[in-house]
N, C-alpha and C positions, 0 to 999 in steps of 0.2 A: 644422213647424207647419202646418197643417190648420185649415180654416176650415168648418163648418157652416152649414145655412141656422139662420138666426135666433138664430146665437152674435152675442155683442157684441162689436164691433173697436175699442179704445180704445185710445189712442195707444200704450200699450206693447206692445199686437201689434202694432200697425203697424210700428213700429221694430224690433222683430224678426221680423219676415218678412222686413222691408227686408234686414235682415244678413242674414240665412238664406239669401234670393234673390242676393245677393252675392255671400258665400261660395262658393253651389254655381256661381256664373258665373265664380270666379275672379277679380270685378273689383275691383279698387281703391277706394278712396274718390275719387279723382280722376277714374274714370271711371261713375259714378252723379251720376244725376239724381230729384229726387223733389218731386211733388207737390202740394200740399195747400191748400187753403181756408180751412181751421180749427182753432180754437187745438188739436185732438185729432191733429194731423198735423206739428206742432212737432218732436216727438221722430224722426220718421221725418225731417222735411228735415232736421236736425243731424246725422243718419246718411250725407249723400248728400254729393259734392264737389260741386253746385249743386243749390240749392235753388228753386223758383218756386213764388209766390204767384201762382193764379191764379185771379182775380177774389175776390179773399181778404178775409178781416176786417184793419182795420190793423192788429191782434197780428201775423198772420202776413205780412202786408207789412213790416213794419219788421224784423222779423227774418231774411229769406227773401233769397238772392243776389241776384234780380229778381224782378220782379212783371208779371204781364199782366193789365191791367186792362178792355182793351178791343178785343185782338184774341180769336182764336181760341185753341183749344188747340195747333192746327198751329204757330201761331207758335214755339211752342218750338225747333221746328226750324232757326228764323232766329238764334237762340243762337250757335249752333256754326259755321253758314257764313263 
């Protein structure tokens, strides 16, 4: 899957590039991490073994492994340490 300037990415491509990009990585579900802010990034974090809300609507906080509301995006990094 391929992406154009000014195609529309709506959460069901998102979710499948998610797996696409997986797939060709060979990684697990348990080893993906994904994304997202908005309720249109739901289907791609359900695809990922951690999902992050970050600085997200409360749909995708409540639904999301964690939520970063108020650091960086770096932070994600502090996850895993």
């Amino acid at each position: 899957m391929t992406f154009n300037f000014g195609d529309i990415v709506d959460a069901d491509a998102k979710a499948a590039k998610f797996r696409e990009v997986s797939s060709r990585l060979q990684a697990g579900k348990d080893q993906t991490v994904a994304i997202g802010d908005g309720a249109n990034d739901l289907k791609m974090m359900a695809e990922a073994g951690v999902s992050v809300a970050f600085r997200a609507k409360p749909v995708v906080r409540a639904q999301a492994s964690c939520a970063l509301n108020w650091a960086g995006l770096d932070a994600v990094v502090n996850l895993f340490e």
